[in-house]
Backbone bond lengths (Angstrom), bond angles and torsions (degrees), N, CA, C in turn:
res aa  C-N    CA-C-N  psi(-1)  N-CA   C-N-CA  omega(-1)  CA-C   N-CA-C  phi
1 X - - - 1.466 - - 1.523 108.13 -
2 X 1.608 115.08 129.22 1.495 109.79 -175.62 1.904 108.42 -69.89
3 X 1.144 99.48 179.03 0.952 101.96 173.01 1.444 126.85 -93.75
4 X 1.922 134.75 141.47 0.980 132.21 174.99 1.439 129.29 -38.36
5 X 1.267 147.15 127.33 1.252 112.44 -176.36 1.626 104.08 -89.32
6 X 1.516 106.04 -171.93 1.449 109.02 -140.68 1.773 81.99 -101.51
7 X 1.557 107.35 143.35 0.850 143.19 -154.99 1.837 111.06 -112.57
8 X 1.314 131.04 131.58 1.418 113.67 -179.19 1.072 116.89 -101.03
9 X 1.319 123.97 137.50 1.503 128.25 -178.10 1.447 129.01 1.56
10 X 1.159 132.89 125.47 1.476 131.07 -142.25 1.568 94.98 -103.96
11 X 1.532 106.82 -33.35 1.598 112.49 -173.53 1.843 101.61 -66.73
12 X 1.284 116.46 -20.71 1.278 128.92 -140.26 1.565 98.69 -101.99
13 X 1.428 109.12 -37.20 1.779 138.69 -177.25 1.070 103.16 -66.58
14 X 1.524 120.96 -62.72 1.667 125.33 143.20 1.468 151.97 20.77
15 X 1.553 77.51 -87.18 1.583 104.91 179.55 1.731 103.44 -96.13
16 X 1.474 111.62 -19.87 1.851 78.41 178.80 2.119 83.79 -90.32
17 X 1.119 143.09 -33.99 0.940 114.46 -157.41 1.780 119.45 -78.39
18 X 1.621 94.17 -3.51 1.795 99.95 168.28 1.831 99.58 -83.78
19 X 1.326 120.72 -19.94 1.606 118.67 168.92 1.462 119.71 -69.28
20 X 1.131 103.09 -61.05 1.969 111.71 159.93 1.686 113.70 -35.42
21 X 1.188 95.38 -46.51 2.022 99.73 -162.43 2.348 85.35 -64.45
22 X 1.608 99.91 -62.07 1.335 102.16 174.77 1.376 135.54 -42.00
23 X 1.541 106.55 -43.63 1.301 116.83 -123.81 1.823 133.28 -2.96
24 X 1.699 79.83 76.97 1.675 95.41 170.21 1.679 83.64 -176.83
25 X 1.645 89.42 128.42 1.367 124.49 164.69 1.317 119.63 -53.35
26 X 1.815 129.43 -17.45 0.946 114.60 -132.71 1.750 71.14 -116.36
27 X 1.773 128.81 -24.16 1.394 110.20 -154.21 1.595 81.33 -110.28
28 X 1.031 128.99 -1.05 1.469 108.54 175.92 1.535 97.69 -95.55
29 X 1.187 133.02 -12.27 1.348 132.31 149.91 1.310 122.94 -56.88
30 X 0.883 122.26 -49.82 1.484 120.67 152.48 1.530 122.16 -43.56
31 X 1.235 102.97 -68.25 2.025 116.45 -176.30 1.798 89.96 -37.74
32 X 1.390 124.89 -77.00 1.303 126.34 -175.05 1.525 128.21 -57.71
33 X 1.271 101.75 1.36 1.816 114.18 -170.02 1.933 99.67 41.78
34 X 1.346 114.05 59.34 1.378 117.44 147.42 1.518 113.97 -100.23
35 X 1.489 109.54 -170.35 1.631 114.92 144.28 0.869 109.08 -81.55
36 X 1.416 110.90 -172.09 1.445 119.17 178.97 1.946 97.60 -99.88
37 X 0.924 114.77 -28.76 1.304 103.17 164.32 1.314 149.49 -50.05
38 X 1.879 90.88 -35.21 1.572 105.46 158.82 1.235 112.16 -93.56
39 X 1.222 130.56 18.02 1.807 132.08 153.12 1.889 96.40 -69.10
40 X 1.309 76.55 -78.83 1.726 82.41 171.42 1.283 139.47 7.20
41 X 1.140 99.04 -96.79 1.765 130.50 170.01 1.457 103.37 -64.59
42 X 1.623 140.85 -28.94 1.248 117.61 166.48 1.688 117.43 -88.20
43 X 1.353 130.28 3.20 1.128 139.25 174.25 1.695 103.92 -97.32
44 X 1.182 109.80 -14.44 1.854 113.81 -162.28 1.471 81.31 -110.50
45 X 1.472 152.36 -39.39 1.495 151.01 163.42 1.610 106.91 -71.88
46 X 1.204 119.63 -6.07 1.447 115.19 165.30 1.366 106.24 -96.47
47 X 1.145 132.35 -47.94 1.662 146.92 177.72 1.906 95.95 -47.18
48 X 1.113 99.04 -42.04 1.856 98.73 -166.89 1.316 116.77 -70.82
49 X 1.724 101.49 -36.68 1.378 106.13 159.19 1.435 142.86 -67.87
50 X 1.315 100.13 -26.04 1.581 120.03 -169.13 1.569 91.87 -86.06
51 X 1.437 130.00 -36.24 1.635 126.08 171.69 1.707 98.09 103.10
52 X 1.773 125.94 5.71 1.256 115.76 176.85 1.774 97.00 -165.04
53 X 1.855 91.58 161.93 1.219 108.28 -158.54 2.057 98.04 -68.59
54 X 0.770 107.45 144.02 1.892 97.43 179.25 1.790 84.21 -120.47
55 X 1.096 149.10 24.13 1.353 139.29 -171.45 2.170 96.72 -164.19
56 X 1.676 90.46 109.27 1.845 98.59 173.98 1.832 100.06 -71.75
57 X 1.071 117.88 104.33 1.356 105.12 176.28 1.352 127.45 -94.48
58 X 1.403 145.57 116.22 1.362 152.87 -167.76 1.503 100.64 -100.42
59 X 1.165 132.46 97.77 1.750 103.58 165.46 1.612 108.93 80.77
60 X 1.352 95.78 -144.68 1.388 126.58 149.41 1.310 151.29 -41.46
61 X 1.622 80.99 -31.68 1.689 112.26 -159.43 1.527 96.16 -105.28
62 X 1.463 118.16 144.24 1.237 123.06 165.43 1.440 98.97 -145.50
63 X 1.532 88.17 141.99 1.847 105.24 175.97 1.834 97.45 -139.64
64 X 1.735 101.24 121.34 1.504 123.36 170.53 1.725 86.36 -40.44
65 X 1.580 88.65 155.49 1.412 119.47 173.38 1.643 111.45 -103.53
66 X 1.103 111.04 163.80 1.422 108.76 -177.79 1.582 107.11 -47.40
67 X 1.156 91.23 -74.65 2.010 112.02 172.24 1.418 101.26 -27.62
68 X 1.692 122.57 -64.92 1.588 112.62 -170.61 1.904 114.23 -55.76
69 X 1.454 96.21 -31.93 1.462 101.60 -178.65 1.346 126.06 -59.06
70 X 1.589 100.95 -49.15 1.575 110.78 179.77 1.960 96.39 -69.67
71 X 1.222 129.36 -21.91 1.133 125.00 -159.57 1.992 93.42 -83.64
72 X 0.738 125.43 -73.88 1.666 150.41 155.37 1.593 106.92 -17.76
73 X 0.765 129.75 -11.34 1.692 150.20 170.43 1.246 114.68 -93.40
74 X 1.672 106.02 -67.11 1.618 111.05 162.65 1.717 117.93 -49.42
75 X 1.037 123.32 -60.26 1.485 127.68 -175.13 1.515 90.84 -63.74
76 X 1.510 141.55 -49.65 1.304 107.87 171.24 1.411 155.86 -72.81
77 X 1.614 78.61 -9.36 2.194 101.88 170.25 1.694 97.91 -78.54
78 X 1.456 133.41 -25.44 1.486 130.36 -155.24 2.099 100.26 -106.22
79 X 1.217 84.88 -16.18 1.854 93.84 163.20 1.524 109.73 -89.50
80 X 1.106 116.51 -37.32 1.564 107.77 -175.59 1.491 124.71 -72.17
81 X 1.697 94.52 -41.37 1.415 114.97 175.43 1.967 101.36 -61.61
82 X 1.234 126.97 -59.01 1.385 133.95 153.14 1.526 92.69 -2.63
83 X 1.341 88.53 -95.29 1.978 112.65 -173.71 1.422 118.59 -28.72
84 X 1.121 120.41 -60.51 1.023 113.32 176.33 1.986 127.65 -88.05
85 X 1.046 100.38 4.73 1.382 113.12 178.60 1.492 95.23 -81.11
86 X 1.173 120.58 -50.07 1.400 121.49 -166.09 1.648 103.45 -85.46
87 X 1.290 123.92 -29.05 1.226 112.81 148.59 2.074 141.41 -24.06
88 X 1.533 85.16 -74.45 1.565 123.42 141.13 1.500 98.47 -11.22
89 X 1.583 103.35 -58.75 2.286 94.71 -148.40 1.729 74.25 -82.59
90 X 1.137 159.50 28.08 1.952 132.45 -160.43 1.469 74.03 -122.76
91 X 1.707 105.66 119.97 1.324 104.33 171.88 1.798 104.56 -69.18
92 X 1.613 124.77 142.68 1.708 123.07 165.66 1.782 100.15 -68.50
93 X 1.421 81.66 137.43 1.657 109.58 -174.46 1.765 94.77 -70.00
94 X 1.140 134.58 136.98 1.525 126.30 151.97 1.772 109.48 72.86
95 X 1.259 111.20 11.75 1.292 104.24 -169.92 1.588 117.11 80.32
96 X 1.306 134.09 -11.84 1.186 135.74 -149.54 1.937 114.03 -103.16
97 X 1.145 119.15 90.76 1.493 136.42 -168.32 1.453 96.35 -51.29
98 X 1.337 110.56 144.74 1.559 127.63 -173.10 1.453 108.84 -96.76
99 X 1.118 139.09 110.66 1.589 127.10 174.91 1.856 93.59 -108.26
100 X 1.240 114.71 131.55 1.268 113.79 150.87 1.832 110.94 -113.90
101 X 1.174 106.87 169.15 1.279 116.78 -161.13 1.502 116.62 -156.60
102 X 1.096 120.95 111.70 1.628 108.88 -177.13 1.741 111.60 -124.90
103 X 1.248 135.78 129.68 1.469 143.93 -178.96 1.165 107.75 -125.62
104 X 1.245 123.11 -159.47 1.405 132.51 -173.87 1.123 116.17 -112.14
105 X 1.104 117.68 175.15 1.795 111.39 -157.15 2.007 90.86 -75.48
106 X 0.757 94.76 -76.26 1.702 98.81 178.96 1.538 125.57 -24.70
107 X 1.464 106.71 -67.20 1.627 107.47 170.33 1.699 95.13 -51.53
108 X 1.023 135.49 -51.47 1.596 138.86 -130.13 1.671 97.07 -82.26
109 X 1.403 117.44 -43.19 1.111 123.65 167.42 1.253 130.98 -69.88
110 X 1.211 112.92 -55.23 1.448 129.84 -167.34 1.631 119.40 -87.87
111 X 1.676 125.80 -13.05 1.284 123.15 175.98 1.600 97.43 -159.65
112 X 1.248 131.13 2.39 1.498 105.95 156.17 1.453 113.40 -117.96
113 X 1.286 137.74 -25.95 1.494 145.38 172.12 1.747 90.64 -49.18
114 X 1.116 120.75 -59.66 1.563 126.63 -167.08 1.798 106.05 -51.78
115 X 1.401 117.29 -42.72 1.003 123.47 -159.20 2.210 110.10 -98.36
116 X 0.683 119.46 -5.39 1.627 154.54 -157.20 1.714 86.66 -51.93
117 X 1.419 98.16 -67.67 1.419 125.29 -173.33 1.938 116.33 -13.50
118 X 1.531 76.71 -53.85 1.216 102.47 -168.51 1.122 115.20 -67.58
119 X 1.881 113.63 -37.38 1.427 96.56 -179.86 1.616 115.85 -88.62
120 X 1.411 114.34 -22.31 1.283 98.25 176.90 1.837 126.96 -64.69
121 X 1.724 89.71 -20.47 1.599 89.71 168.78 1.908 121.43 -79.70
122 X 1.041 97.20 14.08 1.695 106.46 163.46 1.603 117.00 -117.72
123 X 1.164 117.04 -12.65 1.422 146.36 167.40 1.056 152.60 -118.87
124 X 1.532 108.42 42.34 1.587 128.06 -139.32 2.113 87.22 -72.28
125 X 1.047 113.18 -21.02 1.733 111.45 -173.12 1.612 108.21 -77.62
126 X 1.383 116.62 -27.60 1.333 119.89 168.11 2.107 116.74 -71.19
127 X 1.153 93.12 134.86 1.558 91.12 169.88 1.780 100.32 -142.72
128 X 1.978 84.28 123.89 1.562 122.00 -175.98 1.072 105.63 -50.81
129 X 1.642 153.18 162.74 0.830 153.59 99.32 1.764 123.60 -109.16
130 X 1.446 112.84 115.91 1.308 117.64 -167.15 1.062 119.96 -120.52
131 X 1.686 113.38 120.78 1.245 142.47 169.41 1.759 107.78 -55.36
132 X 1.771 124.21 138.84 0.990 83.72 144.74 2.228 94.36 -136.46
133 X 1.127 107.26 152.38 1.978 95.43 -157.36 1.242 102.48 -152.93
134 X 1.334 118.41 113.08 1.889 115.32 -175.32 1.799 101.02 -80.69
135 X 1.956 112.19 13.97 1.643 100.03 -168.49 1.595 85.68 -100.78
136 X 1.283 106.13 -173.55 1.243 130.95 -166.45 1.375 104.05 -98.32
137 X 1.862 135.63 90.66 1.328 111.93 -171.43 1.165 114.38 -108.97
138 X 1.669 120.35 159.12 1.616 114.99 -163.57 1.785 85.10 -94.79
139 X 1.448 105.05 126.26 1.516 112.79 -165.15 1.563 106.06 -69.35
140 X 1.279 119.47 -49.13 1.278 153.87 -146.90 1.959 94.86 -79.40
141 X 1.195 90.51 -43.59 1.975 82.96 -166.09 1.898 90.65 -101.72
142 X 1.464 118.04 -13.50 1.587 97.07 138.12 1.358 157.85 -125.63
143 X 1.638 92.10 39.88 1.602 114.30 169.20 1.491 105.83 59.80
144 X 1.189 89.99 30.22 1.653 102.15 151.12 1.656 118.15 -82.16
145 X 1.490 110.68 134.04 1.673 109.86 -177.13 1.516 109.23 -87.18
146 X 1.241 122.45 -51.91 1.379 131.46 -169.92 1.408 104.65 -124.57
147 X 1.553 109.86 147.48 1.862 120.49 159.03 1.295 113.11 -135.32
148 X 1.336 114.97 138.86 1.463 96.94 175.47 1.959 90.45 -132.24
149 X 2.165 72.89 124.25 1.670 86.73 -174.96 1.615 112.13 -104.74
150 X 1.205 105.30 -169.15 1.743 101.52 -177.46 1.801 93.68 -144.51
151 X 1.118 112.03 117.20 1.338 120.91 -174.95 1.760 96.19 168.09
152 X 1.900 127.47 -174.76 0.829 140.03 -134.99 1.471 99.79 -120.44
153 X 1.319 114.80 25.88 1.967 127.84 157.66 1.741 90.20 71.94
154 X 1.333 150.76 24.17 1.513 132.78 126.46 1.242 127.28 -45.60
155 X 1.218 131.68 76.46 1.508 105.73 169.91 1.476 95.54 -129.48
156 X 1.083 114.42 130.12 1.903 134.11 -165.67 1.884 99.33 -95.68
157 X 1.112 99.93 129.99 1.629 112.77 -174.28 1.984 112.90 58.33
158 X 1.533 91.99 39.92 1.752 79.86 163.27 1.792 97.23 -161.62
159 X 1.477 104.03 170.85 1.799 99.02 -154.93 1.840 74.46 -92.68
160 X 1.481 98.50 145.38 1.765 105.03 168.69 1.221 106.47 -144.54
161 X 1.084 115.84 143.54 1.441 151.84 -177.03 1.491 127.03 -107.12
162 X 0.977 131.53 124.49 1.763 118.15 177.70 1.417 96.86 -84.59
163 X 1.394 117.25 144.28 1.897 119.69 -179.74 2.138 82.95 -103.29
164 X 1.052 109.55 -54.80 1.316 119.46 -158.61 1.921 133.74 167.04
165 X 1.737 96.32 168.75 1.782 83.38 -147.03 1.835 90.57 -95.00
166 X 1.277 102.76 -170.36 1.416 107.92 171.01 1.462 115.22 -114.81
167 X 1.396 111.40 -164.66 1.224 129.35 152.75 2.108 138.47 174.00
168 X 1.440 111.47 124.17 1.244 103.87 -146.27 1.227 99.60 -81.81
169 X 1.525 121.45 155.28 1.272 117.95 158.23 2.148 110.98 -149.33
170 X 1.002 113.47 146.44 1.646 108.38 -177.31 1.466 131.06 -58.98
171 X 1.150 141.41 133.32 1.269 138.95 -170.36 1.594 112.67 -123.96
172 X 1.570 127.91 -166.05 1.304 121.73 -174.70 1.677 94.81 178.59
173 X 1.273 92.51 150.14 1.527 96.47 170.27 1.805 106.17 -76.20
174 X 1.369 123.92 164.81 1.473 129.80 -172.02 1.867 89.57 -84.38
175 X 1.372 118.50 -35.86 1.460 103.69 -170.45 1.945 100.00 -106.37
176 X 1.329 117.54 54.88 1.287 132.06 166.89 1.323 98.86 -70.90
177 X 1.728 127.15 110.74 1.480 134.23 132.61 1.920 87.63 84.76
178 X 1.306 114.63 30.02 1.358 132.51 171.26 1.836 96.22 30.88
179 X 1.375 98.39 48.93 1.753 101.49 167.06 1.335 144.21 -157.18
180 X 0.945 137.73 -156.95 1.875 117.81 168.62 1.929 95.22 -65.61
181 X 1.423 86.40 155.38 1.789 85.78 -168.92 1.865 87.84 -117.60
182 X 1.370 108.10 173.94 1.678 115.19 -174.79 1.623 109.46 -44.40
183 X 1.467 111.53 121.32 1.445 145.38 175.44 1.468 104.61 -55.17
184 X 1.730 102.29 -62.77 1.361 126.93 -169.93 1.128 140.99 -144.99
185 X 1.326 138.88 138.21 2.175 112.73 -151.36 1.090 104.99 -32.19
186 X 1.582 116.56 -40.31 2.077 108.69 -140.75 1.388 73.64 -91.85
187 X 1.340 160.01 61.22 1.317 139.35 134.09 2.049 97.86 -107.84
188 X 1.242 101.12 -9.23 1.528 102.01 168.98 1.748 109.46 -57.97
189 X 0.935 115.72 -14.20 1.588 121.13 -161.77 1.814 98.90 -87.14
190 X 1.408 122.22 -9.69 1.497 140.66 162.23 0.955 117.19 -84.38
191 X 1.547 125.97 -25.48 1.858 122.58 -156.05 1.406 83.32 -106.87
192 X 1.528 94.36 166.35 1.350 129.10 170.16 1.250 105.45 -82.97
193 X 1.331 131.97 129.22 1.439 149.87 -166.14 1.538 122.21 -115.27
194 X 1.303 99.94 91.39 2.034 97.85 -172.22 1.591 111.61 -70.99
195 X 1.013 126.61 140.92 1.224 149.78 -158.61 1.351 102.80 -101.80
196 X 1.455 125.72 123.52 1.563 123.73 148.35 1.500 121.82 -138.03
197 X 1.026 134.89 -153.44 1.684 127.84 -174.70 1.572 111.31 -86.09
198 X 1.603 107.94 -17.59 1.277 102.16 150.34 1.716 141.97 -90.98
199 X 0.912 108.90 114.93 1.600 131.48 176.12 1.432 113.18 -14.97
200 X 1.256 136.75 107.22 1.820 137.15 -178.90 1.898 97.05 -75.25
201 X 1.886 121.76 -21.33 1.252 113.81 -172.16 1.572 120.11 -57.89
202 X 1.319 128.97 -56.57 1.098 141.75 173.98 1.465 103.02 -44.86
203 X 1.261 128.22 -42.21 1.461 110.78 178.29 1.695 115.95 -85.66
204 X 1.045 121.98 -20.00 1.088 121.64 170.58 1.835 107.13 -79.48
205 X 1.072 127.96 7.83 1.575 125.53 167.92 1.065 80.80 -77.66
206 X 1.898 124.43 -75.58 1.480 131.73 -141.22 1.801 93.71 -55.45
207 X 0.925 95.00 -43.96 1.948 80.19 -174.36 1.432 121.33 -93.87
208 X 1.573 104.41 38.69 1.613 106.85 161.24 1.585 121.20 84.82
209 X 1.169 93.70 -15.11 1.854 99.96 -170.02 1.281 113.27 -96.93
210 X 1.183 113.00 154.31 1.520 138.67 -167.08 2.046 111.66 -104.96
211 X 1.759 103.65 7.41 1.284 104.18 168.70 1.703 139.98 -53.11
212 X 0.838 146.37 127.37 1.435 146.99 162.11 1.543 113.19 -34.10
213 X 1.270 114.76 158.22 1.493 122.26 158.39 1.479 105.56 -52.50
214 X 1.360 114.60 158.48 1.565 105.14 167.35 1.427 97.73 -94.91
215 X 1.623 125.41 168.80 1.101 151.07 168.19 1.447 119.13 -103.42
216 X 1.494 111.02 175.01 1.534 116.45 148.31 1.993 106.37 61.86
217 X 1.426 97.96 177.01 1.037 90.50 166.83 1.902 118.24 81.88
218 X 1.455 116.29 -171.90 1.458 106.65 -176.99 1.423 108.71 -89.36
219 X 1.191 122.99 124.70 1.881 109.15 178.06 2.142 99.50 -94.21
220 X 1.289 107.09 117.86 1.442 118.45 -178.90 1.567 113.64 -71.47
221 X 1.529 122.36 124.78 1.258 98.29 -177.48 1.738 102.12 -102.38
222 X 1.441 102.21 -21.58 1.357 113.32 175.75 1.302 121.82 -84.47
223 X 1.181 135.89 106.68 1.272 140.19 -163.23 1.495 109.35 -68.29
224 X 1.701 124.31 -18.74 1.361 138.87 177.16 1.795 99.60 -58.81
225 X 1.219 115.87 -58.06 1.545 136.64 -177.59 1.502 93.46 -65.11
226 X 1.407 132.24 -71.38 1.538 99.55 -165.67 1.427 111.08 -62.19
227 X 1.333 137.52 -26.82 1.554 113.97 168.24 1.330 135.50 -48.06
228 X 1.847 103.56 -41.92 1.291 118.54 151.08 1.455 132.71 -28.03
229 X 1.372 98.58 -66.28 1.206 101.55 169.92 1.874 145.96 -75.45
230 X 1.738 79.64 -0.94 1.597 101.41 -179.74 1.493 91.33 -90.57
231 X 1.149 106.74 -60.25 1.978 117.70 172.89 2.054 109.37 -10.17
232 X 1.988 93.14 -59.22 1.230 96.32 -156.97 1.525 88.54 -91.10
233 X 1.369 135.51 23.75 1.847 117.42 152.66 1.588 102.92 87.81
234 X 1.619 100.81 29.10 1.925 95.47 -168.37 1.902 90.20 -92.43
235 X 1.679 123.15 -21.81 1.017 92.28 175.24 1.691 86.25 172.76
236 X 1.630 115.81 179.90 1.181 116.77 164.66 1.546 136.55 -56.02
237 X 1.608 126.20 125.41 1.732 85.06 -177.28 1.900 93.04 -127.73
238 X 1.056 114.84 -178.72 1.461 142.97 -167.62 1.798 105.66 -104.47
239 X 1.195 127.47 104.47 1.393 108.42 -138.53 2.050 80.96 -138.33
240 X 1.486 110.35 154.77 1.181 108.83 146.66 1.196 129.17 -108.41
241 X 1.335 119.08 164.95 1.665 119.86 -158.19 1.477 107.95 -66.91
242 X 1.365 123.04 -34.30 1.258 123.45 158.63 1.620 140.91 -16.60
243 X 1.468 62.64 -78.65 2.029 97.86 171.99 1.579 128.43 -61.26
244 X 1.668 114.48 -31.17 1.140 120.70 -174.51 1.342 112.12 -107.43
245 X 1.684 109.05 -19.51 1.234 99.52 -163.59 2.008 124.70 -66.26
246 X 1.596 107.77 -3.62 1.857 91.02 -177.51 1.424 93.02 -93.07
247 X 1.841 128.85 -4.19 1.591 118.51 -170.65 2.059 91.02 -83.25
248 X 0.709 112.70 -38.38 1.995 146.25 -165.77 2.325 90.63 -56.56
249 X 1.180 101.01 -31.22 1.566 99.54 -158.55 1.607 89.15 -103.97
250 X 1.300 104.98 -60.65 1.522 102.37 174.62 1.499 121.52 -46.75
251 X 1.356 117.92 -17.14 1.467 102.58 175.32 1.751 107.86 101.30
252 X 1.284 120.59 -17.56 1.239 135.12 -169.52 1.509 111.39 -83.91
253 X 1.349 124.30 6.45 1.292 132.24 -170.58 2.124 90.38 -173.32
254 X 1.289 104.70 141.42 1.328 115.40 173.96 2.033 90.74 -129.74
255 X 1.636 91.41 146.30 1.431 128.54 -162.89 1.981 80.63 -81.35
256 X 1.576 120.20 139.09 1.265 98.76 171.15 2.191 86.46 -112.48
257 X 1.597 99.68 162.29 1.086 98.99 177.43 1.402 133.59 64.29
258 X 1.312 119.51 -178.93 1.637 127.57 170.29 1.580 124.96 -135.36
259 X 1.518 94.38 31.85 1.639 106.81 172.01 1.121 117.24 -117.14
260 X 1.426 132.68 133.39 1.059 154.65 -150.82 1.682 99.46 -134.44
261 X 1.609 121.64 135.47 1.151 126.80 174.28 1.717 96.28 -129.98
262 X 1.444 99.02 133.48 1.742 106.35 -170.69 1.712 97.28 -77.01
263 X 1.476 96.19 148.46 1.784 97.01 166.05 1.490 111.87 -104.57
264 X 1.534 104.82 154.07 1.339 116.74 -161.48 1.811 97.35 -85.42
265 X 1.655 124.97 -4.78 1.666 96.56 167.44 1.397 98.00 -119.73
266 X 1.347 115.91 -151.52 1.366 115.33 -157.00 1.642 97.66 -175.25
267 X 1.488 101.81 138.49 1.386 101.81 -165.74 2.037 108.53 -73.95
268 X 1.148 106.79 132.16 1.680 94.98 -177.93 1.526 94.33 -109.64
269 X 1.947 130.01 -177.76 0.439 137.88 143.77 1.953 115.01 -122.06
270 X 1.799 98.62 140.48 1.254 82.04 -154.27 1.937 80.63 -128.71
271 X 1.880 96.63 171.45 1.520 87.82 -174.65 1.826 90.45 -169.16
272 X 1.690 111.43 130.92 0.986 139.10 164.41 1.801 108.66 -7.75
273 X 1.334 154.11 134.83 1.100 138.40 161.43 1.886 114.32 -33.13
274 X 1.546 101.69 -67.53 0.937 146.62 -177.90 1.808 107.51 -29.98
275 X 1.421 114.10 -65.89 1.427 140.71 175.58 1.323 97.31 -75.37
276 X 1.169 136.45 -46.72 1.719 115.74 -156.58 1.687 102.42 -69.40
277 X 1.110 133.72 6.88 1.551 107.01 168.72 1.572 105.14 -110.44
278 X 1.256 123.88 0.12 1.320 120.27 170.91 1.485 113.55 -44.38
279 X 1.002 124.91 140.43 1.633 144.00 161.73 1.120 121.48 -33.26
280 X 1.525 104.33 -50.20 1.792 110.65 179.31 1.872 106.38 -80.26
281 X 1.803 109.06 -21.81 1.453 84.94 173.92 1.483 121.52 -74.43
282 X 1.639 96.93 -55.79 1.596 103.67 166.71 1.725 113.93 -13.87
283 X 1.608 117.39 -76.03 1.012 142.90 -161.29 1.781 90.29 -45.70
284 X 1.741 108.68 -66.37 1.174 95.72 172.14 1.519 152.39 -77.92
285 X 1.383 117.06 -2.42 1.594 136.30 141.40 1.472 113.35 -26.52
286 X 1.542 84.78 -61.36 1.644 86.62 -158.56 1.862 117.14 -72.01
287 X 1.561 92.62 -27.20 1.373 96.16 -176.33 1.813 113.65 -62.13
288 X 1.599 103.07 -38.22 1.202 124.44 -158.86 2.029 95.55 -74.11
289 X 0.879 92.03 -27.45 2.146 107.34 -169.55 1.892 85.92 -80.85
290 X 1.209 105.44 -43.96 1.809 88.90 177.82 1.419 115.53 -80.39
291 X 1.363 115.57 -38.39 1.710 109.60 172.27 1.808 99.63 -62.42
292 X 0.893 140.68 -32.07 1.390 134.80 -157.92 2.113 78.26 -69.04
293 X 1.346 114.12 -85.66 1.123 121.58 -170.39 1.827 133.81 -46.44
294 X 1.139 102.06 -14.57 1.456 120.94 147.80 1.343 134.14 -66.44
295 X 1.669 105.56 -45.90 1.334 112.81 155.09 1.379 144.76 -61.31
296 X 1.816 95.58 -19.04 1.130 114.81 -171.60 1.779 124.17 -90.80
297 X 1.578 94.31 -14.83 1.840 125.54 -166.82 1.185 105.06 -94.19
């Protein structure tokens, strides 16, 4: 049997390809619990070997190079395949297929945790395990099967899918400021305006007005909490249909208006090369593509 050829540092393969996935030293330092120094020096001892820069560096700032990109792709299709090969050898306990699954805190809470039920009662041999993580995780090097992200369908070395789009519109509790609540947008220019990482500007084009961003005040990063806090009557918020819709049915939040401003990402579902033909993903694709369209009718 010939021999393997020689291979470059694995710790080193690692850390620039958790830098590539970032590009920033500082969160793939984190992901690996290094410094950022030993990102560094094992991406700058990988560069020496390889004979070229795989990172344009400005400053502070670093942006992968073509070369690091196509390189950072490979090491992440040859980790997954890894991953799940050795998966492969773990005999299933009881017959019972492993699905893991990771989304975002919002979808994960608010419209698939709710709905779960359903699939395991068509799949009593599958057993769920659910992520829910606003970080960016490399699926493949943690034997994760499925993610379903919300952004603009890039994701380099994994199979993606669009599930479906959004769209924001403002809401209010029924006992807001114990009174008649906004008539008409431009009476928004009176209410108290809750703040989150999504933008109130774009919807205020669609509805004609010439308002400012709001300021000041609490900025929400958790979209769970500004419902909360719309719930308890602290003020108007900017909501996606997602997110609001089981407070929206209950009566515990009223829809204001009939304008709708489209959002620029869209929830995908995405999945390891490696994992996406498994049984339990299939199984769960498909279930998840009919709840999407049920919800949607």
């Amino acid at each position: 049997m010939s021999e393997l050829p020689r291979l470059p540092n694995f710790s080193a393969l690692r850390a620039f390809e958790a830098a590539a996935r970032h590009e920033n030293f500082s969160r793939a330092a984190e992901e690996l619990h290094l410094t950022h120094g030993a990102i560094s020096h094992q991406v700058r001892a990988l560069e020496e070997e390889l004979g070229l820069a795989l990172f344009v560096r400005n400053g502070r700032q670093v942006r992968v190079s073509a070369e690091g990109r196509r390189f950072a792709d490979a090491i992440a299709r040859a980790v997954g395949d890894i991953a799940q090969a050795a998966a492969a050898l773990r005999p299933a306990a009881s017959g019972i297929q492993r699905l893991s699954v990771t989304a975002i805190p919002s979808f994960a809470a608010r419209w698939l945790a709710p709905r779960l039920s359903s699939f395991i009662e068509q799949h009593p041999d599958i057993e769920v395990i659910l992520q829910a993580s606003s970080q960016l995780q490399d699926l493949a090097r943690e034997e994760i099967d499925v993610g379903i992200r919300w952004g603009k369908g890039r994701y380099p070395g994994l199979v993606a899918e669009r599930l479906m789009g959004e769209v924001y519109y403002p809401v209010v509790s029924p006992n807001y400021r114990h009174g008649p609540l906004p008539a008409e947008p431009r009476d928004l220019a009176q209410a108290t305006l809750l703040r989150s990482n999504e933008p109130w500007t774009p919807w205020f084009r669609a509805a004609g007005l010439t308002m400012q961003e709001p300021s000041g005040g609490v900025m929400f990063e958790d979209l769970s909490m500004l419902i909360r806090s719309c719930v308890d009557g602290d003020g108007v918020a900017l909501v996606r249909h997602v997110v609001a819709m089981q407070e929206i049915a209950s009566g515990q939040l009223i829809r204001l208006f009939d304008i709708t401003a489209p959002c620029d990402e869209d929830y995908y579902l995405v999945s390891p090369p490696g994992a996406y033909g498994k049984p339990q993903v299939r199984a769960f694709r498909d279930w998840l593509k009919a709840q999407i369209a049920e919800a949607q009718s």
